[in-house]
N, C-alpha and C positions, 0 to 999 in steps of 0.2 A: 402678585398672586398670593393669597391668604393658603392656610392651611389644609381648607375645605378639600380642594383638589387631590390633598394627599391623603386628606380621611378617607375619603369613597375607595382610592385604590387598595389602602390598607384594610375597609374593609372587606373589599372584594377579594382578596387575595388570602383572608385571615378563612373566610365562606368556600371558597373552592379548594385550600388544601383541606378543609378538615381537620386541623392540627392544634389545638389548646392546649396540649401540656408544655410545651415552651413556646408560646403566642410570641414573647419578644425577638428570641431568637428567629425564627421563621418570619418572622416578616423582615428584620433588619438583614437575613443572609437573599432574601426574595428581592427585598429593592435594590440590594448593592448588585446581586447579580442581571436584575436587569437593569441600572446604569452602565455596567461594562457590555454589557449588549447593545445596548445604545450609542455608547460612549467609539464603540471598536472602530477601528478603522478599518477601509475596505480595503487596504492594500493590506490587509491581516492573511490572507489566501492568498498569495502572487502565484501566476503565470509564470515567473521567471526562476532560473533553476540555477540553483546555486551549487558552483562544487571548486574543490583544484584541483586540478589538470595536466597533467604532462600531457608531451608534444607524442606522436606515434605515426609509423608510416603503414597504409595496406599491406606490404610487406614484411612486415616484425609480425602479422599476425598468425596464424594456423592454415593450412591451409583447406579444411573444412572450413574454417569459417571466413576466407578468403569467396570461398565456393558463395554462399548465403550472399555477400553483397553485391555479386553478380547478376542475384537473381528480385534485387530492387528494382523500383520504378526508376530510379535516379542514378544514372551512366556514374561510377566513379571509378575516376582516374587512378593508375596505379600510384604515382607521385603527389596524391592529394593525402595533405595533411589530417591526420584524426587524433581525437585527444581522447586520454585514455584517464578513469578517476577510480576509485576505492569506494567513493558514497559519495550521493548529490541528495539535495532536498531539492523536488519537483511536485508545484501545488502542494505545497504543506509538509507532503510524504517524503520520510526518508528512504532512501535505496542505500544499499550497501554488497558489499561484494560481499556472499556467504551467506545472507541472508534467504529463506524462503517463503516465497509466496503462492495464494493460489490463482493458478494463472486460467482455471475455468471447471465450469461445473459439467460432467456430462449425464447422459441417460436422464429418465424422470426421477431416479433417486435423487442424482445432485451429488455425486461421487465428484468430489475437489481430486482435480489435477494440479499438482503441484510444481515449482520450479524454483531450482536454486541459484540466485545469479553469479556469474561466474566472471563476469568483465561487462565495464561501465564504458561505452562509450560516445562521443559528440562527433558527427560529420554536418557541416554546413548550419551548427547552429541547435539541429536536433541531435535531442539524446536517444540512444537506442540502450536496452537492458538485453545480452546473453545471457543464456542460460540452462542449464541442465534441465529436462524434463523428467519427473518423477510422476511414475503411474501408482494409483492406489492397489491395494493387496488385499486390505480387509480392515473394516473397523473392529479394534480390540475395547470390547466394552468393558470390561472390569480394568484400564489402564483410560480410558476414553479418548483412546489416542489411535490416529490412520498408520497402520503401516503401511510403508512406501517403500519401491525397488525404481532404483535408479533405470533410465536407459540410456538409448548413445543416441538420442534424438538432441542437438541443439537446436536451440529458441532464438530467435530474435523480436522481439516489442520494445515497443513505447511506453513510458511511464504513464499508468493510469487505463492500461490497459486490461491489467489485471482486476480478477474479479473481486478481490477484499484487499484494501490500503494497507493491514495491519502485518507491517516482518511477523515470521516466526521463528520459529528453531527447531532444528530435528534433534532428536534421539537416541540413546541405543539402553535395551530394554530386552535379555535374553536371544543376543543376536539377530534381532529383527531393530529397523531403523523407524523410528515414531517419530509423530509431527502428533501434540495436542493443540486441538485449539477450543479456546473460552468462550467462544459463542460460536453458532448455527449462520455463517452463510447461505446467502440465496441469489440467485441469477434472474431478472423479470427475466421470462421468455416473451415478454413483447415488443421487445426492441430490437 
């Protein structure tokens, strides 16, 4: 293959950003990055979920949260083993104990419910995330940051359950507890 092939895309590419003040740069960072787009492998995104684990019994747990896997689809044994981690990456996403995420949007404003995860753990394969549930309070626009009040609701989900991938971190900011975040999450309501 002659060079022709590569002209037409360099010009096309030089036409749709609109960009001549550094013509060289922008095309040479334009083709490398779509060779790595090309190039990627599709096992770059895995399904499979990576952590270490210690061993743990239903009984070492709380027993409110003994309560919850009661109330599963899947009968488990008191003497069934469960493994217990600190942080897993599942599909891409890091989880980590302390971390918070929003775990769903409610009303038509889109007020982010929040949750802190509190214990990581694997029964039969699957990972399950606890967690503390945090209700919103109010957005503080001159800090642009939600305040949150903790409750005594625990959570239990699946990674990837939650409505934005990105961990955060809370606050504290004239004794109220803040969560900012860098961009505007949204929920389709069509699904």
């Amino acid at each position: 293959m002659r060079f022709e092939a590569k002209h037409s895309y360099f010009k096309r590419v030089a036409r749709v950003t609109n960009n001549f003040v550094n013509i060289c740069q922008t095309l040479a960072k334009r083709n490398q990055l779509r060779q790595c787009w090309e190039w990627q492998s599709q096992s770059l995104i895995t399904d499979d979920a990576k952590a270490a684990a210690s061993e743990l019994s239903l009984e070492d747990l709380p027993v409110n949260l003994q309560a919850h896997f009661q109330s599963l689809e899947i009968p488990i044994a008191v003497d069934e083993k469960l493994w217990k981690s600190k942080r897993i990456v599942s599909n891409s996403v890091k989880y980590a104990v302390g971390d918070y995420f929003i775990l769903d949007l409610v009303h038509a404003e889109q007020i982010p419910l929040f949750v802190k995860i509190t214990l990581i753990l694997q029964i039969r394969a699957n990972w399950l995330l606890v967690g503390k549930l945090f209700t919103t309070v109010e957005f503080v626009s001159h800090l642009h940051s939600y305040h949150i009040r903790e409750t005594d609701e625990l959570l239990m989900f699946k990674p990837g359950d939650e409505v934005d991938f990105h961990a955060l971190d809370m606050y504290s900011c004239d004794g109220k507890d803040l969560i900012k975040l860098i961009h505007r999450p949204f929920k389709d309501v069509h699904h």
